[in-house]
C-alpha positions in Angstrom: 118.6 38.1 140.0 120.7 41.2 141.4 117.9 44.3 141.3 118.8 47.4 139.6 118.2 51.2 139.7 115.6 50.2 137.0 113.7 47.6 139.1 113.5 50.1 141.9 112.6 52.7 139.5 109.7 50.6 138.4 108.5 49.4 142.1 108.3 53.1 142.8 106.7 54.6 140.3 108.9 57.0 139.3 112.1 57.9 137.1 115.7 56.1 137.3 117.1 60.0 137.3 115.0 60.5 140.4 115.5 57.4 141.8 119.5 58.6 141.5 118.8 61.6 143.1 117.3 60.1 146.3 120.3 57.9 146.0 123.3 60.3 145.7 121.2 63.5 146.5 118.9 62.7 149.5 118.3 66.5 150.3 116.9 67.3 146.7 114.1 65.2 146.9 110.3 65.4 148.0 110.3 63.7 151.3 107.1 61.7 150.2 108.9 60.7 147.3 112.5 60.0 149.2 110.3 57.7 151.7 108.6 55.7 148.3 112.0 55.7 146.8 113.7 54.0 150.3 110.7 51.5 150.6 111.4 50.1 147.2 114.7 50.0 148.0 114.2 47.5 150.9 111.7 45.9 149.4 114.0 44.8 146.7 117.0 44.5 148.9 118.9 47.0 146.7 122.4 48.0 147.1 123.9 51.0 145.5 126.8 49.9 143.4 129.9 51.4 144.9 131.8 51.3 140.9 129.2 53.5 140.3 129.7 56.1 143.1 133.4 55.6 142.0 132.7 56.8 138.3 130.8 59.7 139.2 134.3 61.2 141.2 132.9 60.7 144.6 135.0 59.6 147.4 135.6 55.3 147.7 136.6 55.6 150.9 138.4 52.2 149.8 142.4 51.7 150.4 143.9 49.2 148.6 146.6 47.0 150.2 149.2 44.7 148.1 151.3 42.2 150.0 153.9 39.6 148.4 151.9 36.8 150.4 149.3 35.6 152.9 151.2 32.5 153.5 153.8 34.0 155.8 151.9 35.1 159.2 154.1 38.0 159.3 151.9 39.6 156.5 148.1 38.5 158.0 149.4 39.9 160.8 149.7 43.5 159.2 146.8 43.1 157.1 144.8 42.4 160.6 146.0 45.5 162.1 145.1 47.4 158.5 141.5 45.7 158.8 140.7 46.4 162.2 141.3 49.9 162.4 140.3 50.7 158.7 136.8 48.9 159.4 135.9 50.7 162.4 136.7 54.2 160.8 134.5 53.4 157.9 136.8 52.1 154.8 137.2 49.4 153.0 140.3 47.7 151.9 140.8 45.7 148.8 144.2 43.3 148.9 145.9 41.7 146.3 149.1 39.5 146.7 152.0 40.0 144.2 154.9 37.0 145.5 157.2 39.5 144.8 156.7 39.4 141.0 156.9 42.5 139.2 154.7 42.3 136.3 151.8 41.2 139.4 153.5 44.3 141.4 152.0 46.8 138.1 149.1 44.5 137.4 147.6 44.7 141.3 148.7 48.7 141.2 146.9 49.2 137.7 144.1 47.3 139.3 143.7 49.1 142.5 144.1 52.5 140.9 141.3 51.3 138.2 139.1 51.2 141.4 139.9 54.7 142.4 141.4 53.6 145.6 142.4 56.6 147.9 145.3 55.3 149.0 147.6 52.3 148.9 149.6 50.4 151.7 152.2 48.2 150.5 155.1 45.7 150.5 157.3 45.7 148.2 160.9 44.0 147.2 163.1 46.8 147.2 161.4 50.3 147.7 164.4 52.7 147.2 164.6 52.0 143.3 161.1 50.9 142.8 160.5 52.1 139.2 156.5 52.0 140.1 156.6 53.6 143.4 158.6 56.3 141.5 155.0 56.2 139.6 152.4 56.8 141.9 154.5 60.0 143.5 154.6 61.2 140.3 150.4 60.4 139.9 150.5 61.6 143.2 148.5 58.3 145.0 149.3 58.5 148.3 151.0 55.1 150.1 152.7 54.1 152.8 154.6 50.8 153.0 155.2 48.2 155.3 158.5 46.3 156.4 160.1 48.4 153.7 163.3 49.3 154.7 163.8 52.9 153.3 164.3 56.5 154.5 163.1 57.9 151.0 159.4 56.8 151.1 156.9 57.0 153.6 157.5 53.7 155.4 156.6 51.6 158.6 159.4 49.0 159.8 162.0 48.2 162.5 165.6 48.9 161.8 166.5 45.4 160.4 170.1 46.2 160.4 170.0 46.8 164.1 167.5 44.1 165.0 169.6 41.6 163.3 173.2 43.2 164.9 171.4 42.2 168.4 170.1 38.8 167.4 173.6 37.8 166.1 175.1 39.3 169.3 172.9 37.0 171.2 174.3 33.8 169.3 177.7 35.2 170.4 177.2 35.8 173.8 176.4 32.2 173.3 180.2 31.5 172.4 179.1 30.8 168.9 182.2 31.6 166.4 180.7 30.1 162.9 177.7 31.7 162.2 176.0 31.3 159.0 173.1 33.4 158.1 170.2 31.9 155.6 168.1 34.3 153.5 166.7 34.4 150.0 167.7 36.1 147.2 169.3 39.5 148.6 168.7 41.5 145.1 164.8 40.9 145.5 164.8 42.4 149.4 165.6 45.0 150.5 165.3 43.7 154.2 167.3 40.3 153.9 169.9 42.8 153.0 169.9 45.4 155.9 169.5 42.1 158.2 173.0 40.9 156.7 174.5 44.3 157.2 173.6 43.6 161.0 175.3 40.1 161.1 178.5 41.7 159.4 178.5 44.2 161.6 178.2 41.8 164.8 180.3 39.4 163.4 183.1 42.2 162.6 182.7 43.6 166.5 183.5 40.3 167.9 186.9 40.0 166.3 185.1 37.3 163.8 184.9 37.1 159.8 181.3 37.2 158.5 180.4 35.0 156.0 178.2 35.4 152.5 174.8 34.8 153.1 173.3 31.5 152.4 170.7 31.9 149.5 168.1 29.7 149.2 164.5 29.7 148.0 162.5 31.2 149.7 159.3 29.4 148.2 160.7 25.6 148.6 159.1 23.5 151.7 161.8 21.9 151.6 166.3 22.6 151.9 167.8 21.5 148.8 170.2 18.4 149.1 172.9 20.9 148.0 172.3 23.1 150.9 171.6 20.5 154.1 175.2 19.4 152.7 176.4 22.5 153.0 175.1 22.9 156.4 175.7 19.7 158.0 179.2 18.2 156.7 182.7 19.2 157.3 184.5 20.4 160.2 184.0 23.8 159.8 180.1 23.5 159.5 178.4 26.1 161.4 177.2 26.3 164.8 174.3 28.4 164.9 172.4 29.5 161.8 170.9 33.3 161.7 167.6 32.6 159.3 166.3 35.3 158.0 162.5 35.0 158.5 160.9 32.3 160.7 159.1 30.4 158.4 162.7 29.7 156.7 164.3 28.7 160.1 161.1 26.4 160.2 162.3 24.8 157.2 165.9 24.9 158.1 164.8 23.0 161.4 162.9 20.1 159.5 165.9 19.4 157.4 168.4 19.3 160.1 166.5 16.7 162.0 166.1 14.8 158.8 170.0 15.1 158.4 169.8 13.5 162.4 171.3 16.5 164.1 170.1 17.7 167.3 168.6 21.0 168.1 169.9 22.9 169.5 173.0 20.5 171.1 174.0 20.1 167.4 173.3 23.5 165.6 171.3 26.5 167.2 168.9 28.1 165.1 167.8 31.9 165.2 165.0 33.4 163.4 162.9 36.8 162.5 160.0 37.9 163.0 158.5 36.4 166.1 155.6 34.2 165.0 153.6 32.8 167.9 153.5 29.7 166.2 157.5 29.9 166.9 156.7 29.3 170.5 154.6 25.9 169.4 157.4 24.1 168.4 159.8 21.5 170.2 162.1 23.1 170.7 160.4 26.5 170.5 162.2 29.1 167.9 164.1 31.5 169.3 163.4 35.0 167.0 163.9 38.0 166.4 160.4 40.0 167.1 158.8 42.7 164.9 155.4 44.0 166.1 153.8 43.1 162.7 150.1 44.0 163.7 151.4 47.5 164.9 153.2 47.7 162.0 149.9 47.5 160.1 147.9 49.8 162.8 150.8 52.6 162.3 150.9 52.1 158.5 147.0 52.8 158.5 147.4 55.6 160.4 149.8 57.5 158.7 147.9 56.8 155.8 144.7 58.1 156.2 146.3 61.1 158.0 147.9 61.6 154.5 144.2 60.9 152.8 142.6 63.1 155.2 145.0 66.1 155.2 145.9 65.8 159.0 149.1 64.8 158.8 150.6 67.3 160.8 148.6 65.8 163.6 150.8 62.8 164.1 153.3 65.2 164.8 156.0 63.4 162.4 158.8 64.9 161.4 159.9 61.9 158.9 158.9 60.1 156.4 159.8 56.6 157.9 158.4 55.6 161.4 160.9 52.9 163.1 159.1 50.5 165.6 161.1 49.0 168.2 162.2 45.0 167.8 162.5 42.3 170.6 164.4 39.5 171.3 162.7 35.8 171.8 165.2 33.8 173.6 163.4 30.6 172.8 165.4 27.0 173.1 167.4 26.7 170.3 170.2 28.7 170.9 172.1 26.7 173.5 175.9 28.0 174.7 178.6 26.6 174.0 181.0 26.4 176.9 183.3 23.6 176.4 183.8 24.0 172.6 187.3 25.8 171.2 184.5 28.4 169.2 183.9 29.3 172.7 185.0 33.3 173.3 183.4 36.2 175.8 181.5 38.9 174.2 181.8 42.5 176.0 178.8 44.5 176.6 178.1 47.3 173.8 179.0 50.6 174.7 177.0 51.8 172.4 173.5 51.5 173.8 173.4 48.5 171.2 173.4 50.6 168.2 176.1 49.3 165.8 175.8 52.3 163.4 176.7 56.1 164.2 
């Protein structure tokens, strides 16, 4: 049985209000009675409940975090950066997981704020027109997200737009010509979308027409007969596939060696987000890299900066901080030099930056 104030209380010998005050008040009490009160307390193996501290207005010190999943390393990556740094300063984190769904989006921010969390770091589907982020600035919660791709909210990311413009450039310095890019449902992120901006916008530099993206679920273990169809027959099928996280290009690369083709002498494959576990696999995944545990070691940061008032100490002039991305050249790109997609790509002149 869990002690209580009461037990304690009782072991001591004296009241549960001045049991409370040795508790929360150390300095008001008797130091006699502060040294019975803190013998009890071990005696029992008593722990303060921390609801209790919260209910009385007194800081948590407890940040909640809400991600769309743990399945997808990219996210226990961030949370691990999060963890390690909010541990060693003292706070504790609370996560809940939301796959992406709104009414668990409100339920998991209800939730937290219940708890009197101090702050919140989050990723969300599509943070400009996020009705409940709208919310908490106008309750005033402080948050900053993660892999949001925003300029309106305090935010932590790389520029998707530009890390998927070099990726794509990549597959056409390649000499690939059809390139198809794979994502899930645009609406519901505002990231897939900014990465297919990029592939437009490489596709457009290299004289070539950029396709639709491919949308698939995200969730499925498996490509859809529909789409391996899509992917693998005709003519005009494509020779390299931009995916737009890696666990999807995982996917993609089981059902293209179910359909019997060859990677990457039959289709080259390009992900994002750098896994490790990328670089475990035969042949290993060529990606585009986001530093997802400095994403969450930034994120904290700016947070508590904003929880502690000493913001201005990070000497940020924005609200959004933009990490740089890297390319993984991996083995399933291979070029194609004998093959009528085949065309030179000119160096940028633009220090790689496809936007002004």
């Amino acid at each position: 049985m869990i002690p209580t104030i009461k037990d304690v209380a009782a072991h001591a010998g004296f009241s549960i209000a001045t049991v409370s005050r040795a508790i929360n008040a150390p300095h008001t009490v008797n130091p006699v009675t502060l040294d019975k009160v803190r013998q009890s307390i071990d005696a029992l193996n008593f722990r303060p409940s921390p609801l209790g501290r919260q209910l009385r207005g007194e800081r948590t010190r407890l940040i909640g975090v809400i991600l769309p999943t743990l399945a997808n390393p990219v996210f226990a990556e961030c949370l691990q950066g999060i963890d390690e740094l909010a541990s060693a300063q003292g706070y504790r984190l609370m996560l809940m997981t939301t796959q992406y769904d709104a009414d668990r989006e409100r339920h998991a921010i209800e939730t937290l704020r219940e708890h009197r969390v101090e702050g919140l770091i989050l990723t969300v589907a599509d943070a400009d027109t996020h009705p409940l982020l709208d919310e908490l600035d106008r309750a005033g919660l402080l948050y900053v997200l993660m892999h949001n791709d925003t300029v309106r909210r305090p935010s932590v990311s790389v520029d998707n737009r530009l890390a998927a413009y070099d990726g794509v450039r990549m597959l056409i310095a390649h000499g690939h010509r059809r390139i198809l890019m794979l994502a899930g449902t645009l609406a519901a992120s505002d990231r897939a979308r900014q990465r297919h901006l990029g592939y437009s916008q490489a596709m457009q530099q290299a004289g070539l027409t950029p396709a639709p993206a491919l949308e698939v679920d995200f969730n499925a273990e498996e490509l859809s007969p529909s789409v391996l169809a899509h992917l693998t027959s005709g003519p005009n099928r494509p020779s390299a596939l931009f995916c737009s996280n890696d666990l999807l290009a995982m996917v993609v690369m089981r059902g293209l060696r179910r359909a019997r083709l060859q990677i990457p002498h039959d289709m080259s494959i390009l992900g994002f987000d750098g896994l490790a576990m990328g670089e475990l696999l035969s042949p290993a995944l060529a990606s585009i890299c986001a530093p997802n545990r400095e994403i969450g070691c930034a994120a904290w940061q700016r947070l508590l900066a904003r929880v502690t008032g000493t913001y201005e100490a990070l000497n940020e002039t924005s609200l959004t901080l933009t990490l740089p991305h890297s390319l993984r050249q991996g083995a399933t790109i291979a070029a194609i030099s004998n093959h009528n997609d085949a065309m030179p790509v000119r160096a940028s002149t633009s220090a790689g930056r496809p936007f002004a």
